[in-house]
N, C-alpha and C positions, 0 to 999 in steps of 0.2 A: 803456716811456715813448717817447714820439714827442719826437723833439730839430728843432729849425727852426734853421739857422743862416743869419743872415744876413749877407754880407759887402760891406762897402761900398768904395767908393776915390772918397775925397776925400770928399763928403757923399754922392754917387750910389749905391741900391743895385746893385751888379752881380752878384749871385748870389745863392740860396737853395736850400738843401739841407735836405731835410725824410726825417728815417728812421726807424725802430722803429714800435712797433705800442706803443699806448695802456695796454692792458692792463685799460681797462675793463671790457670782458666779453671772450667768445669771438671769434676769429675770423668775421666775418658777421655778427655781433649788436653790433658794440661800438658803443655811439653817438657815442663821443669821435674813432675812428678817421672813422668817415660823416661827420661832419660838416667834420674836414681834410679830408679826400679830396675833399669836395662843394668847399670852400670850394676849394682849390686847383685842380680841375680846372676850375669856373668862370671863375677869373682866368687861367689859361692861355686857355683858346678866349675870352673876351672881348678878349686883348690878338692875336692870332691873327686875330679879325674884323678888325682894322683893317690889319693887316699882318703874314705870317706872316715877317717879316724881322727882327722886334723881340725877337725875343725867340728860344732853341733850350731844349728840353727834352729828359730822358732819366725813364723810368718803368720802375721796376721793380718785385721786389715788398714791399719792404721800404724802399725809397726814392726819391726823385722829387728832380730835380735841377731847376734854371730859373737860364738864363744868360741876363740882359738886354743885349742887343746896343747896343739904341740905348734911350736916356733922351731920352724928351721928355713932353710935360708929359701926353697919353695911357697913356704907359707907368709912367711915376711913381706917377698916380694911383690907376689900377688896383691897381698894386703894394701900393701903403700902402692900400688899401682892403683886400686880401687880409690885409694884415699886423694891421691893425686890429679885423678879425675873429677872427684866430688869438691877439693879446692878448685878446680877451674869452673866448673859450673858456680859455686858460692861466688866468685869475682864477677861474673856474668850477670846472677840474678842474686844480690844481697838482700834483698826483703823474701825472696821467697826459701833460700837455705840457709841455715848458720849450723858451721862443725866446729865445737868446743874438744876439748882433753882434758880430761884430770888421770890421778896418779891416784891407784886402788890403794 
């Protein structure tokens, strides 16, 4: 199962931590995994276009980290547009995503 956590301070997201593997299909075939991977590597280089200061990431192979530096109203949106994605897939496929939040 891929877990998304999202953790906020004060109402600002400032981190997002996304791990495990879907379990849809195989490794390379799974659609559930493609489509996170798409949607997240997307919203990383779109927030990255605008300034590589906004934001630091770490990718490995079984998990992707994203530490928001600065919150302004580019970066938010982005954010929650990623995040809003990744809720319509979780409705889609409930056993293979779950995205939790806590408050840092």
């Amino acid at each position: 199962m891929i877990k998304v956590k999202i953790s906020y301070k004060d109402t600002l997201i400032k981190q997002i931590i996304i791990t495990g593997h879907a379990c849809y299909s195989e490794y390379g075939k799974d659609i559930v995994c493609s489509a996170v991977s798409s949607i997240v590597t997307t919203t990383v280089n779109a927030i990255l276009m605008f300034d590589d200061n906004y934001i630091c990431y770490l990718s490995m192979k079984d998990k992707f980290v994203i530490d928001i530096k600065v919150n302004n109203e580019i970066v938010d949106k982005i954010i929650i547009n990623m995040i809003n994605m990744l809720n319509e897939i979780e409705k889609d496929y409930p056993k293979n995503i779950k995205i939790r939040k806590e408050n840092l």
